[in-house]
N, C-alpha and C positions, 0 to 999 in steps of 0.2 A: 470401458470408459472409466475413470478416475473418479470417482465419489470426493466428496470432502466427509471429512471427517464429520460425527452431528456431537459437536462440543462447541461453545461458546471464544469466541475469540472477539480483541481487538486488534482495527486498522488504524494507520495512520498514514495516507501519502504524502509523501516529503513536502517539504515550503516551498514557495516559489523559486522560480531560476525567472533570470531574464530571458530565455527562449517560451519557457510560458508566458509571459510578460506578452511575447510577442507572436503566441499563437504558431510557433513552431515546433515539428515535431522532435523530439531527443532519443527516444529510443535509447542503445546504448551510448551515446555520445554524452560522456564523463561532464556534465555542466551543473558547477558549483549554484547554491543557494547567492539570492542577493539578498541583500538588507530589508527588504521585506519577508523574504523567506526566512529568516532566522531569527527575526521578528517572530512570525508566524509559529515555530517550532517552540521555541521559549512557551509563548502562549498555551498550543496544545498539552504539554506538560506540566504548566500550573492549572489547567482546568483538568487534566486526568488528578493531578495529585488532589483532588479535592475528593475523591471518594476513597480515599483513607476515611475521612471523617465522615463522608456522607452513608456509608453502609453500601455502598452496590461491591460486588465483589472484585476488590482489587487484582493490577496485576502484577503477577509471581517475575517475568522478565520478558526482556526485549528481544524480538530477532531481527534482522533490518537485511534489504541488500546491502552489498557493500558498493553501489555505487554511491560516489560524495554527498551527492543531493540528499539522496535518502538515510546515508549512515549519519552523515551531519545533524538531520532533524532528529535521529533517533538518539543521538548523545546531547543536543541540546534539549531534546526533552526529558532524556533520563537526570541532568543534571535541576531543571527545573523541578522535578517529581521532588528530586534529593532534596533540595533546596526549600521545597513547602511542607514537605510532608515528612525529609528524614529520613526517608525508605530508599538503599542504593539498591538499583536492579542488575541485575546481570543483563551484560549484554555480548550479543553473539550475533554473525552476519553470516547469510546463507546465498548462494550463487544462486539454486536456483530461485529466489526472487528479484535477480534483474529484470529490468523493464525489459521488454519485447527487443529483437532487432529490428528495427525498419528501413534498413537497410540502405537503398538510393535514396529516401524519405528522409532519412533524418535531418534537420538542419533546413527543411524545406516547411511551407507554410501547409498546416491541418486543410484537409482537400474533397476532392468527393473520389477520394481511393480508399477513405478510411471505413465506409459501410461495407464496401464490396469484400474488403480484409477479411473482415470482420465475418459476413455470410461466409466465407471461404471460398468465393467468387474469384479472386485476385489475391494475386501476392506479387507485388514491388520485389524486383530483383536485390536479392539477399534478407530479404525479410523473413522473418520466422513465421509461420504458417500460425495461424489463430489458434488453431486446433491443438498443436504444439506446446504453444503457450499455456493453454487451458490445461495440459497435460501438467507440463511442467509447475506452474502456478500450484495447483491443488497439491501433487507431491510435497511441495514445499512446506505448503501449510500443514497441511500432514504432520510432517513432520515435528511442524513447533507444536500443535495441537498433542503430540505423543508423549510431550513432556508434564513435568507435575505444576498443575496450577495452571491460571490462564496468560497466554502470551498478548503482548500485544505486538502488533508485525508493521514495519515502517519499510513501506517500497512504493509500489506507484500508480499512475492512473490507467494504463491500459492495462494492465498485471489486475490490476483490480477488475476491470470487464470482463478478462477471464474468469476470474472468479464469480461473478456474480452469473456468467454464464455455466458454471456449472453447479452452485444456487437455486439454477434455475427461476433466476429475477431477469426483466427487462437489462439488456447486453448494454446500449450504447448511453448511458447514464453516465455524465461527466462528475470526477467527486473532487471534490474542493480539494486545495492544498491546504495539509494541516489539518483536517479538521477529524478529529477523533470518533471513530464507529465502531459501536460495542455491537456486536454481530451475536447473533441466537437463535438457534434450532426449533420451533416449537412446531408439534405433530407434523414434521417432515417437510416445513418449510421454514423460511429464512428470515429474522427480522434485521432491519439494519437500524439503529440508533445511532442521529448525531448529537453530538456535544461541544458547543461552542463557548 
């Protein structure tokens, strides 16, 4: 089984789209931020850029999926950090933090196939396997976590249950769009902090 790494990281799931709007699911189906959502990105980036000055330990750079929604929040939040605080982050996107495939799902309305997913009960024709994902997800993080300084990672809400399923936190916890979680290790388990 695929550990996460026990180093501190932050999350950020993309801003709104109008299929969250509307309680559908996207998966990989490429759906832009709406005006709320980039809204919302803006925001997440001036409340991260406050702890330049507040003492909590900033972060070194960004990794994002490269799907739109999420690469969008993570450039308009880098650009907001830059903008209050002065600090340009690097930023880089990694495949594996795309969101889940859901395969016939996508584009359809959030249902009661998403628990059974989830148990690894059911998998929706051409879905990616829970298990898979949790695989995949954590490599990822890995990943940013192997670099110097804390990343903060901008991809998505079900990518996120994965993780928190290998955390070893309650799985089906819906996380807001945008909103900033400074995540930390302490004696072998997991804290999540938000910041609004």
């Amino acid at each position: 089984m695929c550990m996460l790494i026990q180093r501190p990281f932050w999350y950020l799931r993309h801003g709104q789209t109008d299929w969250n709007a509307q309680n559908l699911s996207q998966g990989r189906t490429d759906i832009p931020l709406n005006a709320t959502g980039e809204a919302q990105a803006v925001k997440a980036g001036a409340s991260l850029a406050r702890h330049w000055r507040d003492g909590v330990t900033p972060i070194a750079r960004i990794v994002s999926s490269p799907l739109v929604r999420a690469l969008r929040t993570a450039e308009a939040a880098r650009d907001a950090i830059a903008q209050a605080s002065g600090v340009e982050l690097p930023l880089t996107t990694d495949a594996g933090l795309e969101e889940v495939c859901f395969g016939v799902k996508e584009g359809q309305p959030m249902g009661d196939w998403y628990d059974p997913w989830i148990a690894g009960e059911y998998t929706p024709d051409g879905c990616e396997p829970f298990d898979e994902l949790k695989h995949r997800a954590t490599t990822a993080v890995n990943r940013a976590l192997e670099g110097e300084g804390l990343p903060l990672i901008v991809a998505h809400g079900a990518l996120f249950r994965s993780l928190r399923a290998a955390m070893g936190l309650p799985i089906n916890v819906r996380l807001a769009n945008a909103v900033p979680l400074y995540i930390t290790p302490h004696d072998g388990k997991w804290e999540l902090q938000a910041f609004e």
